[in-house]
C-alpha positions in Angstrom: -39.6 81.8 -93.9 -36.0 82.1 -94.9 -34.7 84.4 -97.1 -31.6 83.4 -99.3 -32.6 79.7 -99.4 -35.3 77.2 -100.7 -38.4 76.7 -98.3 -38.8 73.0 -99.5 -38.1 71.0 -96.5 -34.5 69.9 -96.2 -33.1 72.0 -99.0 -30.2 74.4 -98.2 -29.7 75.5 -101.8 -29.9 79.0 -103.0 -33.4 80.8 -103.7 -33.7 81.0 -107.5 -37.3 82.6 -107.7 -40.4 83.4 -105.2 -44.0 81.0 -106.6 -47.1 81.5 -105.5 -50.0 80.2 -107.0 -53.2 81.9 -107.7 -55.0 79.8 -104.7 -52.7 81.5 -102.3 -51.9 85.3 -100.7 -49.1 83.9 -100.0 -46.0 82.3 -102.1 -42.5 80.6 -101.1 -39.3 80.8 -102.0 -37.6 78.3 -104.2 -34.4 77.0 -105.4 -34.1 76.4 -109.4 -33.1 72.4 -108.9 -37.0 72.3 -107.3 -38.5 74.3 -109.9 -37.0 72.3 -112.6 -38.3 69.3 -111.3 -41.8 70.9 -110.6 -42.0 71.8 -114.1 -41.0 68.3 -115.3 -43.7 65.8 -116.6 -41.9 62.9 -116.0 -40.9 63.4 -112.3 -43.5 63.0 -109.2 -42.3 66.3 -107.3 -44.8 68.6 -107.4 -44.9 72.2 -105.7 -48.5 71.9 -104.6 -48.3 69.2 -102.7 -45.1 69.8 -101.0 -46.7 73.4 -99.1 -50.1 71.8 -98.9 -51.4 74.5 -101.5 -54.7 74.2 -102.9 -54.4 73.3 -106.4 -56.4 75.1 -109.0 -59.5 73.3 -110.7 -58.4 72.1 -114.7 -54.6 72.1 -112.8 -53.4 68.7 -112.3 -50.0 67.3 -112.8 -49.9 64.4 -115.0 -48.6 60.9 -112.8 -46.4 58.6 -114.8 -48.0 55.5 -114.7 -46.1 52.2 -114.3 -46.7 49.3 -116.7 -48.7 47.1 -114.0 -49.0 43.6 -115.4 -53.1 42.9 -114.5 -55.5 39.9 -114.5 -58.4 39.3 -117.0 -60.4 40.7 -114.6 -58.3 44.1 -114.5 -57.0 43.1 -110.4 -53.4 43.6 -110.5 -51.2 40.5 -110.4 -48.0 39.2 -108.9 -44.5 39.0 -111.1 -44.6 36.0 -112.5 -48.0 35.0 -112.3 -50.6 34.3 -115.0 -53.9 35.5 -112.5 -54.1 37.8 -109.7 -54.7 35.8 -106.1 -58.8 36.0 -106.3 -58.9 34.6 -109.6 -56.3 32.2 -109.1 -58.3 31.0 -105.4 -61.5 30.7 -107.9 -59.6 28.1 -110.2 -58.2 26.2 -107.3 -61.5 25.9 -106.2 -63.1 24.7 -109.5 -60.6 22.5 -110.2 -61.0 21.2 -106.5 -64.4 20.7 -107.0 -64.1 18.9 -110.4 -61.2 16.4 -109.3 -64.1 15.8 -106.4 -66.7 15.0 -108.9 -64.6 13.5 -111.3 -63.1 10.6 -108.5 -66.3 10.3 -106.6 -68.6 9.4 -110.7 -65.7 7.4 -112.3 -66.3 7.4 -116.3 -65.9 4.1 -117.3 -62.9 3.2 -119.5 -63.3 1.4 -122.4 -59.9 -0.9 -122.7 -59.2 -2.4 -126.0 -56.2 -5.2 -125.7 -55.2 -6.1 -129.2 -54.0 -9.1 -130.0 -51.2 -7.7 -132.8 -48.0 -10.0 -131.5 -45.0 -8.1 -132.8 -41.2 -9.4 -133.9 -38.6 -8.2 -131.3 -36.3 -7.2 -134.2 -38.2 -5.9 -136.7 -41.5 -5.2 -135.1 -43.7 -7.0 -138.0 -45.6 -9.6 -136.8 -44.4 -13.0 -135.3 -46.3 -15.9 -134.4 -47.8 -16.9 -131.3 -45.2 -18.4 -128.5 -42.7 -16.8 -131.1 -40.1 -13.9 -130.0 -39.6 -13.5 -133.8 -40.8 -13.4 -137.2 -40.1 -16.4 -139.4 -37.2 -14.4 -141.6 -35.9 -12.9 -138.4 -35.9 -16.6 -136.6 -33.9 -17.5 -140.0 -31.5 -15.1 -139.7 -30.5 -15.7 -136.2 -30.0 -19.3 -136.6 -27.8 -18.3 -139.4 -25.5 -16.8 -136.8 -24.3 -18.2 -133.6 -24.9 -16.3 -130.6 -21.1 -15.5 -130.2 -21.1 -13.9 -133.1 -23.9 -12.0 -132.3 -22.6 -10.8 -128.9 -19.1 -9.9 -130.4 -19.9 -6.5 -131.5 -20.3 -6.1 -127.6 -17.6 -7.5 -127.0 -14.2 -5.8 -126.2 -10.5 -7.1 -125.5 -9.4 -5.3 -122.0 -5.9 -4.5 -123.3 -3.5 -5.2 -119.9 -0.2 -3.5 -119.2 2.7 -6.1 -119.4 5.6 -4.3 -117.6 9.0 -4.8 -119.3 11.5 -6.8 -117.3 
């Protein structure tokens, strides 16, 4: 032990006061920076454990507890998962097992084809062997097909040099 600076390992600061705790004969000498901090809640430093005193029964030091995201189960789980990695190997293996009895006892499918031919244009119905309904058939015999096709249509305007 040496006086005129802190005991705590790898301090060189000033002694502020001498602590010993009722469990021991024998106290240390400490700097105020450590005794602040042992007196802190919030902070994990604590004077017992740093000499290896015993700590008196009813005396224990409130630990700040970290928000741990956990499983339904109460497991703690990884960031950005929804399970921990037991319940997440259980569901694998459900659904495993499922997909298993699911391909090898097919369900049978029911499929219902309906006959309901429908207009190209419009979508009402049309007849059969007919791309469109009767008043849609009308109106595109009205206009020619280059007409119909002009609105797609553009002029490529070229560059005539002057000479």
């Amino acid at each position: 032990m040496t006086y005129g600076s802190c005991d705590v390992s790898g301090c060189q600061r000033e002694t502020y006061m001498g602590w010993r705790p009722l469990t021991e004969r024998r106290g240390r000498q400490i700097c105020e920076y450590h005794w602040n901090r042992h007196k802190d809640e919030k902070d994990s430093f604590d004077l017992f454990d740093e000499f290896k005193f015993r700590r008196p029964l009813g005396i224990r030091k409130p630990t700040v507890k970290k928000d741990v995201p956990r499983c339904s189960c109460g497991r703690e789980r990884l960031p950005g998962h929804k399970f921990c990695s037991v319940c997440a190997q259980k569901r694998e293996r459900q659904r495993k097992k499922q997909a298993y009895h699911k391909r090898k006892n097919p369900e049978p499918e029911s499929i219902v084809q309906e006959d309901i031919l429908q207009c190209r244009a419009c979508g009402g119905l049309r007849e059969l062997g007919h791309t469109y309904c009767p008043k849609c058939s009308k109106d595109r015999q009205r206009h020619a097909n280059r007409e119909r096709q002009r609105r797609h249509y553009r002029k490529t305007v070229k560059c005539v040099g002057l000479t």
